[in-house]
C-alpha positions in Angstrom: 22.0 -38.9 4.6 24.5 -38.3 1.5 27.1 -36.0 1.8 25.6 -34.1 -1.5 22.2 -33.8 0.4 23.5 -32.3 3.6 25.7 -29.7 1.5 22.3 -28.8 -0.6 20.0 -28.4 2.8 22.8 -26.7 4.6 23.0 -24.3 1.3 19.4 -24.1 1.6 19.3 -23.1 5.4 21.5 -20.4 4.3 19.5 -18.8 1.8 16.5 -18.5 3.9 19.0 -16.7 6.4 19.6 -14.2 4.0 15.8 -13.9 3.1 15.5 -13.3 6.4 18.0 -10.7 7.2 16.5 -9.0 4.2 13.2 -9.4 6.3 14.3 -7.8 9.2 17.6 -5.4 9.0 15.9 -2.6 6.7 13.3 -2.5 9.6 16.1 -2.4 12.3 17.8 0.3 9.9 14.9 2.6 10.3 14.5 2.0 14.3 18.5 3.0 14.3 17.9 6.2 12.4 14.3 6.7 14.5 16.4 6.9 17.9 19.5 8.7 16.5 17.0 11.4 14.8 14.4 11.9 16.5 15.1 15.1 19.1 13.8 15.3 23.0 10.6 16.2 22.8 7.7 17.2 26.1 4.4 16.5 25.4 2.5 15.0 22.7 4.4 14.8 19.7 1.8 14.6 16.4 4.4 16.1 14.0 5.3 14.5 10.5 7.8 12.7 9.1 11.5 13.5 9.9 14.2 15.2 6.8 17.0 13.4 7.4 18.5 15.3 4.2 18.4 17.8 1.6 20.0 18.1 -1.9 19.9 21.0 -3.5 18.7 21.2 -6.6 18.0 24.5 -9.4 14.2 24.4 -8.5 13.8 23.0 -4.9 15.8 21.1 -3.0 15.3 17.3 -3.1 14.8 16.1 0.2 15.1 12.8 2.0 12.4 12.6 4.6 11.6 9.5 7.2 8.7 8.3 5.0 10.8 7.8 2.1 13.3 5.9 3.8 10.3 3.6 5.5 8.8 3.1 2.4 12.0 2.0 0.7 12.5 -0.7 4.2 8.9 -1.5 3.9 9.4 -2.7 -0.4 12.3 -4.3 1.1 10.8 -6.3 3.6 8.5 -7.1 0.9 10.7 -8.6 -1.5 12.2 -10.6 1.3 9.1 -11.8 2.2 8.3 -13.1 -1.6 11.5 -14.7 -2.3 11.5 -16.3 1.3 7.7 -18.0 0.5 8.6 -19.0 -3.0 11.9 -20.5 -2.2 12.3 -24.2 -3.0 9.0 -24.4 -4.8 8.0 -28.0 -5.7 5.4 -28.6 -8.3 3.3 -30.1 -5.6 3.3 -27.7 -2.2 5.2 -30.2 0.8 6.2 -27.3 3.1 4.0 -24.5 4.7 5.5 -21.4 3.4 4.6 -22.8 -0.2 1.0 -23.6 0.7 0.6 -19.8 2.2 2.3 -18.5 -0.9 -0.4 -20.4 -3.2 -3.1 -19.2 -0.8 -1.9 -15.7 -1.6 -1.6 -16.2 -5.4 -5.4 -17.9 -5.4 -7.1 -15.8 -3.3 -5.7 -12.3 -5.3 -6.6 -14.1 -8.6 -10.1 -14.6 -7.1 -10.2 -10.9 -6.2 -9.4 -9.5 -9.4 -11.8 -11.9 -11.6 -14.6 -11.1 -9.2 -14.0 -7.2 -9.1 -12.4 -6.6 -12.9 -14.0 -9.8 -14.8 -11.2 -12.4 -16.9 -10.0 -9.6 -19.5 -7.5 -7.8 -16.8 -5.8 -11.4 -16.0 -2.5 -10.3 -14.7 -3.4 -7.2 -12.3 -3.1 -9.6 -9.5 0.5 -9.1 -9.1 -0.6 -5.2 -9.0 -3.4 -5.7 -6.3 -1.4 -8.0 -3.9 1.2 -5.5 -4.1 -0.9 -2.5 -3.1 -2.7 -4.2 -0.5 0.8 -5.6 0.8 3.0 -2.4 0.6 -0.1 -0.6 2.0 -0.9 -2.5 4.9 3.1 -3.4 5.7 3.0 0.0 5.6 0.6 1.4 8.3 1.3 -1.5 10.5 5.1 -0.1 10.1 4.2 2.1 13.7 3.4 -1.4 16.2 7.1 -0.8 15.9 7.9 2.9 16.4 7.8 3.9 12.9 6.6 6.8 10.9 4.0 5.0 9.2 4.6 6.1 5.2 0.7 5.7 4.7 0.4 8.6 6.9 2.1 11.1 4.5 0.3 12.8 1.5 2.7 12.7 -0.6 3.4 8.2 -0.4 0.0 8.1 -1.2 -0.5 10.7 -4.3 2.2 9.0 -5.3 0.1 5.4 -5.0 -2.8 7.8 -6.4 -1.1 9.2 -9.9 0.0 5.6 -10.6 -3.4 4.2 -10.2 -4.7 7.5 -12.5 -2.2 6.4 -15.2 -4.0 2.8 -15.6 -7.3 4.6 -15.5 -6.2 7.2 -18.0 -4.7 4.3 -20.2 -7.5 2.4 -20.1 -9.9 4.7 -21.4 -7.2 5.8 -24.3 -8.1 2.0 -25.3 -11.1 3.1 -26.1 -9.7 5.6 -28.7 -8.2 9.1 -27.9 -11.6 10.5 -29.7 -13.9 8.1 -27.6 -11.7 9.5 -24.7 -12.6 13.6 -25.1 -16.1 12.4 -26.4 -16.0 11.0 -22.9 -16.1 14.4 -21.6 -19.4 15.7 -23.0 -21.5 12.9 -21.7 -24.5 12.9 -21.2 -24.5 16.7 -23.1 -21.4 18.9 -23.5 -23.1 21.4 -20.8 -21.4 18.6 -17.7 -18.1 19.5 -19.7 -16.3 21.4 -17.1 -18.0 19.0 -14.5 -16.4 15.8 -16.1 -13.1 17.8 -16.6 -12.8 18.1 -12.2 -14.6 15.0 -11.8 -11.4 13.1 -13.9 -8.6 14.8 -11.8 -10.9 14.3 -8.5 -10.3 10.0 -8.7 -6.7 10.2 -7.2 -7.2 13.5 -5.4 -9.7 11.8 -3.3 -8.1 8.2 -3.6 -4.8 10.1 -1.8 -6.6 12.1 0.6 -8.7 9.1 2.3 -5.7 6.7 2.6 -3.9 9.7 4.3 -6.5 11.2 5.8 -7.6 7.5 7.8 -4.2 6.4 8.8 -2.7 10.0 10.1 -5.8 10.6 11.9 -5.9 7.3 13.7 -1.9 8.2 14.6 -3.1 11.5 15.9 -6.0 10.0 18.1 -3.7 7.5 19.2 -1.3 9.8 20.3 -3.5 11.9 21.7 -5.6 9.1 23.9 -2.0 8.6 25.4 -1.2 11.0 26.4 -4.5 12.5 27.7 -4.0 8.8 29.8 -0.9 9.5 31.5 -2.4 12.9 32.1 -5.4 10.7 34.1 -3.2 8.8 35.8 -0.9 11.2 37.7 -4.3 13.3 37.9 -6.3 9.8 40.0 -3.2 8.4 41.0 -0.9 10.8 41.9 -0.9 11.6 45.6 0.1 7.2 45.8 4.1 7.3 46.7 5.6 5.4 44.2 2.7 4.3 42.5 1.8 7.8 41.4 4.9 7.6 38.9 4.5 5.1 36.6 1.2 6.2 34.3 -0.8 3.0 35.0 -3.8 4.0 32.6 -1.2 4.1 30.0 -0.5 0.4 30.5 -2.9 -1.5 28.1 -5.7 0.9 27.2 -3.4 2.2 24.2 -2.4 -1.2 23.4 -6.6 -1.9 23.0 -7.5 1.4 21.0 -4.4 0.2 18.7 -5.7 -2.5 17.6 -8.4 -0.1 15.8 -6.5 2.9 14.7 -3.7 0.8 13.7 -4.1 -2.4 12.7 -7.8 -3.1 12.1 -7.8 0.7 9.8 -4.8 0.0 7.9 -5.7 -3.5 6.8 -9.2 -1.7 6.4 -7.5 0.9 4.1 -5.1 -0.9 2.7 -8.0 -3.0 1.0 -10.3 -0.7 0.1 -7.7 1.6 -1.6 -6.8 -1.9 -3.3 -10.7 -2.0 -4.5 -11.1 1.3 -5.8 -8.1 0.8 -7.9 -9.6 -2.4 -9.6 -13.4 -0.8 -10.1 -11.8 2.2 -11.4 -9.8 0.2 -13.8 -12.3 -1.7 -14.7 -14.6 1.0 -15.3 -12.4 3.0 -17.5 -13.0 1.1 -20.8 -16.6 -1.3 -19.4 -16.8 -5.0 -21.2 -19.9 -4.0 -23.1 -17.8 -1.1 -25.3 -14.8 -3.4 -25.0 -16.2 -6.3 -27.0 -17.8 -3.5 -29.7 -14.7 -2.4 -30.6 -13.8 -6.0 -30.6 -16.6 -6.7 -33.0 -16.2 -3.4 -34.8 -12.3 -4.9 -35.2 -13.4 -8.3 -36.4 -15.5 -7.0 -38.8 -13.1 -4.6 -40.5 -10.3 -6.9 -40.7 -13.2 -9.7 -42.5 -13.6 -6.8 -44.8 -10.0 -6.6 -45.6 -9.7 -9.8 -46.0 -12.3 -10.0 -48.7 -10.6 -6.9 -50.8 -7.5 -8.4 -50.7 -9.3 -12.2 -52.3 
């Protein structure tokens, strides 16, 4: 082996270090600031996420909780994640990493043309990202984390965003087409259309949260209502009666449902009800009339102008 080649491999073993490191310390971070933070507590502990700081500000202060901090470690972890699997890309795949990357790519391409049709080519790189920052996410507490999913306010802020595509969708449509919108099928369902617009990421927020805080909560609960068995049964054992064997396992078993199986669950249907509501803002059949309805006026303008 060439000197040259050794120096490019070994420069290449170092990148991936750092891709790595980028991986894993904003994780470690939030475990760091999780033990230093969190206060001694008896009991079951079902309270939200930590403030770690307030700024004051004129109207409210603007505070810095423990799900904002995750949620920044979680994008992180991301983005080390993409640049590690797209590193060294060949235009034919030769190493794993690039075949799982291509997997990814294919199978969120097929997603979207399945769900949202050719025209919205492109929201892949949306869709992967939703069902990858969700999911990383609520699988964030295997480790001990505040899971971000499981505040209200990570996911009405998921929820507005998804609103904003809808909302611009429609506007493609024509901002007249779009309050015409309002009095279908008569002007009576008015006010009903009005809540029923509003209601898409109210509801969108509220069932991500609601699914991943209550499966904490029941987790945390089942616990503890375990150790409680345990010294209850086993008890009056010297020695044994200390260590909460019902708690060894059993939680580990119901996790796997709460917490991994209904935030992958979540995760991809908050992922499909962005890409049918998309879709279904501005439908193919009206989109290729206005297409036509375009086509036809510019032929018109055409023959003016000759």
């Amino acid at each position: 082996m060439s000197e040259e080649k050794r120096g490019r491999d070994a420069r290449f073993r170092r990148v991936d270090g750092l891709l790595i490191a980028l991986m894993i310390l904003p994780l470690l971070c939030c475990i760091a600031l999780k033990v230093l933070y969190t206060p001694e507590s008896q009991g079951v502990d079902i309270s939200g996420a930590m403030i770690f700081l307030e700024i004051p500000f004129p109207l409210q202060p603007l505070i810095i909780s423990e799900s904002q901090v995750n949620s920044w470690a979680v994008i992180l972890t991301l983005l080390g994640l993409c640049l590690y699997l797209t590193h060294g890309l060949t235009e034919r795949a030769e190493t794993k990493r690039q075949l799982a990357a291509e997997w990814i790519v294919e199978k969120c391409e097929g997603l979207v043309s399945m769900n949202m049709g050719e025209r919205y080519a492109g929201y892949e790189y949306l869709i992967a990202a939703i069902m990858g920052l969700s999911a990383l996410s609520s699988l964030s507490c295997l480790i001990g984390l505040f899971a971000p999913t499981g505040d209200v306010n990570v996911t009405a802020g998921w929820a507005i965003l998804v609103f904003v595509l809808i909302t611009r969708q429609k506007l493609a449509g024509g901002f007249l087409n779009y309050l015409k919108g309002f009095t279908e099928p008569i002007p009576l369902f008015t006010p009903m259309n009005f809540i029923s617009e509003f209601s898409t990421p109210v509801s969108m927020a509220f069932r991500h949260y609601g699914n991943v805080m209550s499966g904490a909560v029941i987790s945390a609960l089942l616990g503890a209502a375990l150790g409680g068995l345990s010294r209850l049964l086993l008890g009056w054992i010297p020695v044994v009666g200390s260590i909460p064997l019902l708690q060894i396992g059993l939680p580990a078993i119901f996790s796997i449902y709460f917490d991994v199986f209904s935030g992958l669950m979540q995760a991809f249907i908050f992922a499909m009800l962005t890409m049918l509501n998309v879709s279904g803002a501005f439908p193919q059949e009206a989109w290729e009339k206005r297409q036509q309805k375009k086509t036809i006026r510019k032929q018109r303008a055409a023959l003016a102008k000759g």
